[in-house]
N, C-alpha and C positions, 0 to 999 in steps of 0.2 A: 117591792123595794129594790131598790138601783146602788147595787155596790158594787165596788172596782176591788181584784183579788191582786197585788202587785205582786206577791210571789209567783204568783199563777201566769200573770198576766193578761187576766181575765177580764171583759164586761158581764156583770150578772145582773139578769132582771128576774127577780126570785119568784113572781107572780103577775102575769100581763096574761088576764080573759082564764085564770088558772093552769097557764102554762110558766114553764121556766123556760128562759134561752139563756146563750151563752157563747162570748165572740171573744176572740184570741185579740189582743191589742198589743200584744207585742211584737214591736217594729220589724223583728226579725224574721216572722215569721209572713209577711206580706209588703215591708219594703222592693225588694229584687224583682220578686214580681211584677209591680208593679213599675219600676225600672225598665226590665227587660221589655214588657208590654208598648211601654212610652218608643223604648229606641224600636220597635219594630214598626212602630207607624212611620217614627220620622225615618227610617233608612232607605224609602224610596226614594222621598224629596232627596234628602242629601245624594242619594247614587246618581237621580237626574242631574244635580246642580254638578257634582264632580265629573260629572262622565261631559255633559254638554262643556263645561267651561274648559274642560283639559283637551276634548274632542272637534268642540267644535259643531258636534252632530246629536242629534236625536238621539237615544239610546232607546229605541223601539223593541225591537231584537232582545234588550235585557230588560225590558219592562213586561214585555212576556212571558220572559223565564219567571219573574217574579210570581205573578198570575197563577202560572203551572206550579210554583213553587207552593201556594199556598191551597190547591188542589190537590196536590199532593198531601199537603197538611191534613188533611180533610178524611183521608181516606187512610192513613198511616193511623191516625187519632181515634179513627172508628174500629181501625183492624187492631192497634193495640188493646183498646177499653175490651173489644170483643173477647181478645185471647185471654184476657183476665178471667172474664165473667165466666167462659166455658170452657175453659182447658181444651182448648182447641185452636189448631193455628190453619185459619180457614186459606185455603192457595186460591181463591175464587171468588177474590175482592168485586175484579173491575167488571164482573159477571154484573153487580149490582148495577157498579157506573154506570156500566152499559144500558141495562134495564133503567133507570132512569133518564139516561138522555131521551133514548127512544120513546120513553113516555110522552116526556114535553115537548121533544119537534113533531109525532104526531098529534099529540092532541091540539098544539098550537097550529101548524100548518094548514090540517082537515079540518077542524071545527071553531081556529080560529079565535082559543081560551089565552088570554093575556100569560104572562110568566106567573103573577102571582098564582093563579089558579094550579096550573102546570107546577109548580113547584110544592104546594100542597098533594097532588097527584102524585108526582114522581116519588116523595115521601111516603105517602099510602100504598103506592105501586111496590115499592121496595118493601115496607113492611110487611103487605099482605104476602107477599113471595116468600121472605125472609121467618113468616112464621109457620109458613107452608113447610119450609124448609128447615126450620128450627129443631123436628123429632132425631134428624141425624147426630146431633151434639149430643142424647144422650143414646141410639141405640147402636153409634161407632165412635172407633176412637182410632188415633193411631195411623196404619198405611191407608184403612178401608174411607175415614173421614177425606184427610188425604187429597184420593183419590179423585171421591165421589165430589168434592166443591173443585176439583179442576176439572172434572170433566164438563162442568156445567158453563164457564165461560167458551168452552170450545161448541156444546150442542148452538148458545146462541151466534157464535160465529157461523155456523153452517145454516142455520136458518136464514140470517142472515142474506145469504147467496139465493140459498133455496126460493125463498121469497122477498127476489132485488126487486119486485115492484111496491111491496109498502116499506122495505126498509132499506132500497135503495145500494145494497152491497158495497160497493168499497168507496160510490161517491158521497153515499149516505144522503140524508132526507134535507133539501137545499131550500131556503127561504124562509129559516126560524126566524121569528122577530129577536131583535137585538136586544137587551136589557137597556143598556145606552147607545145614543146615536144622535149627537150633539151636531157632528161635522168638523169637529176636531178629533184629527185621529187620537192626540197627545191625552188632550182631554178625557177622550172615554177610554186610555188604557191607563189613566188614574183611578176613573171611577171603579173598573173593572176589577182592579188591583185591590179598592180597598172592600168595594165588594166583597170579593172572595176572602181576605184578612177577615171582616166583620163577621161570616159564615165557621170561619176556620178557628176564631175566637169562641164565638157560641157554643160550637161546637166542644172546644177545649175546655171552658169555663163547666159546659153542665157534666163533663165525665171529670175532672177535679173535684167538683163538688163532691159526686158519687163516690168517689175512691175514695172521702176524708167521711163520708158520714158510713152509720151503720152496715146498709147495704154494701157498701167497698170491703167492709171486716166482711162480710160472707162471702161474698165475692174472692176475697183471697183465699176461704179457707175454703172452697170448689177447688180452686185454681192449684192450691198444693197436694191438696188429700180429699178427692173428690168421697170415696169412700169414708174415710172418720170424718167429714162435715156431715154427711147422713145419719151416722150415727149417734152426733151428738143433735138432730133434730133438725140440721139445716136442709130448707126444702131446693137440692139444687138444679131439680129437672127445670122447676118454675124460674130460678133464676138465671137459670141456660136460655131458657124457652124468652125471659121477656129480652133480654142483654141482645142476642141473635138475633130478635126482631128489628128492636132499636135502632141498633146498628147498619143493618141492612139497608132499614127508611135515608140514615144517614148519611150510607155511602152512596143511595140513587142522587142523595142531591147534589151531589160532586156531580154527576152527570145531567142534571139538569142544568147545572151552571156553564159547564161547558158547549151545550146545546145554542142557550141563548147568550153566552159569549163569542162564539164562532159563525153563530148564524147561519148554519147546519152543524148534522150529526152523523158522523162514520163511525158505527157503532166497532166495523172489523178492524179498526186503525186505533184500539183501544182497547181491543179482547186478545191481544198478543200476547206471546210468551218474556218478553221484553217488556210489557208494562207489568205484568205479576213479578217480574226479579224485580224492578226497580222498585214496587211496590214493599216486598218483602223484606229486601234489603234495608229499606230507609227505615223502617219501620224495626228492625231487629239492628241496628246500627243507632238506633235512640237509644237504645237501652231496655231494659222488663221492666212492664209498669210504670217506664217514662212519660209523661202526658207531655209536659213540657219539652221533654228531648225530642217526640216527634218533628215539632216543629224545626226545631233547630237542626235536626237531622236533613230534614226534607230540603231546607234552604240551601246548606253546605251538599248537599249530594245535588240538586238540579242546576246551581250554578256553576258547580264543576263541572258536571256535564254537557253546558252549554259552552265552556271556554275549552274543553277538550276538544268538544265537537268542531267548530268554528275556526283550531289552531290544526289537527291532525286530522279533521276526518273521519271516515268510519274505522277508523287506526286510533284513534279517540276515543270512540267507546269500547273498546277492546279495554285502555290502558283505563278505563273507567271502572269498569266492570274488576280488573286485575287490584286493583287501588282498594275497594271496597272489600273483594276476599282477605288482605291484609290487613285493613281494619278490624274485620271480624275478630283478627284473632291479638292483634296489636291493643283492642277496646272490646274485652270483655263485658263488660257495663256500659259499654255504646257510647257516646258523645254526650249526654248525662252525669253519665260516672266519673267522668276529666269534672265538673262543679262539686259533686255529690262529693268528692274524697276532701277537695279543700273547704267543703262550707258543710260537713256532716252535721254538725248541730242545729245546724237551720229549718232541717227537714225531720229530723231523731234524733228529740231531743232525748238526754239520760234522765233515767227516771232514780231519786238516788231514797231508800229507804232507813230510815233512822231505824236502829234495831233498839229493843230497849229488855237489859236483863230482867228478868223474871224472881225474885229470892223464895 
């Protein structure tokens, strides 16, 4: 049977193959988003149409920042879902990136496997690593965690050099097939742009999911009191153990995109200590447990960066870097929490309890 709960706001189908489901229909709770979603498609067209009609010029230069901007996305979205799921704030994201690119410009360049393949690859590559790697979320915590996932983007830096004949050292591995390659430059940094938006979507869409169903409730109760979630039966090695995986597959494919976006891959031009702060930053500058602030983080931090960079210089990212410590402490609750204070019912809702005496 199919009834609609209007206090609730509910769809209910009380019996479909002997299950029940159950969809939220009230407008508040999926309007905005689905707002917010629309203007992020259309904000390139408009930035090209503004920028060429007021310019004059191409806007090439910011159509890549776009790109990086939603690369960014990608890898903020997986590193925040991650810190949820394992009470841990991994410093040794772009380790993965890295490890994925290098996946796909080797196996495409040597043997020659189209993107699609290589993007399945570089997600298995990343995983299979990510779960090899997975035992330290529950047998460190703290400086020792830390430590051990920063040390690991620098050991593949040095490899890196160690062996510049398969990975090519700082020119990195030249003649990945392009994803697009139309002959319009314009053209394929639309395609690329929205490319990377549809990836950066996916991606946001299935860790929302997660945080709104079951899984997200254990997932927080890791995340606050790793210890009394054990106690009350929650298993959270396994949920450490699959979330780390996950995640891992998810942030190689940030680096498979960038492979066959650039048409090589310099894997040490991306294991730097300058891409872990911006990484970290964007991503603790959304807010805790923002899925949505990632994004909105990541866009406002790399287009500032590009117009710092482009006006002052390497004096630019100095005043870049100085601008975000200020944040820090100016947006406790990140760039999230400026929505979250004015629209709080939208997201938590009250729950109000009629008491009823007892005689």
């Amino acid at each position: 049977m199919v009834r609609i709960e209007t206090r609730r706001g509910r769809l209910i189908i009380d019996d479909l193959f002997g299950k029940r489901y159950e969809w939220t229909v009230e407008p508040r709770y999926w309007r905005n988003p689905i707002i917010a979603f629309l203007a992020w498609l259309v904000m390139p067209l408009v930035v090209y149409g503004v920028y060429t009609s007021a310019f004059g010029v191409v806007p090439v230069a910011l159509l890549s920042t776009l790109v990086f901007a939603n690369v960014l996305s990608m890898m903020t979205l997986s590193l925040g879902f991650q810190s949820i799921g394992t009470g841990r704030l991994n410093f040794g994201p772009h380790f993965f990136l890295a490890l994925g690119g290098y996946t796909a410009a080797l196996l495409n360049v040597n043997y020659g496997l189209n993107p699609a393949i290589t993007l399945i690859a570089a997600f298995a590559i990343g995983a299979i690593v990510g779960l090899g790697l997975s035992p330290i979320t529950i047998i460190s915590r703290g400086v020792y965690f830390v430590l051990f996932t920063l040390i690991l983007p620098l050991v593949l830096y040095q490899v890196a050099y160690w062996r510049s004949d398969i990975f090519g050292a700082e020119t990195g591995i030249p003649g990945v097939d392009a994803l697009f390659l139309t002959g319009d430059l314009i053209l394929d940094l639309f395609l690329f742009l929205y490319t990377s938006l549809a990836i950066a979507t996916i991606i946001m869409l299935i860790y929302d999911k997660v945080l709104r169903s079951k899984y997200g409730l254990l997932m927080g109760a890791v995340n606050e009191d790793e210890e009394l979630a054990r106690m009350y039966g929650v298993n959270a090695p396994f949920i450490k153990v699959v979330i780390f995986t996950f995640t891992s597959g998810a942030m190689a494919v940030a680096g498979w995109f960038l492979a066959h976006y650039q048409g090589s891959f310099a894997g040490p031009a991306w294991l730097t200590p300058e891409m872990l702060a911006l990484i970290l930053l964007t991503s603790t500058l959304a807010g805790k447990g923002a899925i949505y602030g990632q994004v909105i983080a990541a866009y406002i931090i790399v287009i500032l960066r590009e117009v710092l960079r482009s006006t002052s210089g390497e004096l630019g990212l100095a005043a870049l870097y100085i601008i975000m410590l200020v944040l820090l402490f100016v947006l406790p609750e990140g760039f999230w929490g400026l929505y979250r204070k004015r629209r709080y019912r939208e997201y938590y809702p009250t729950i109000k309890v009629r008491k009823r005496e007892v005689l």
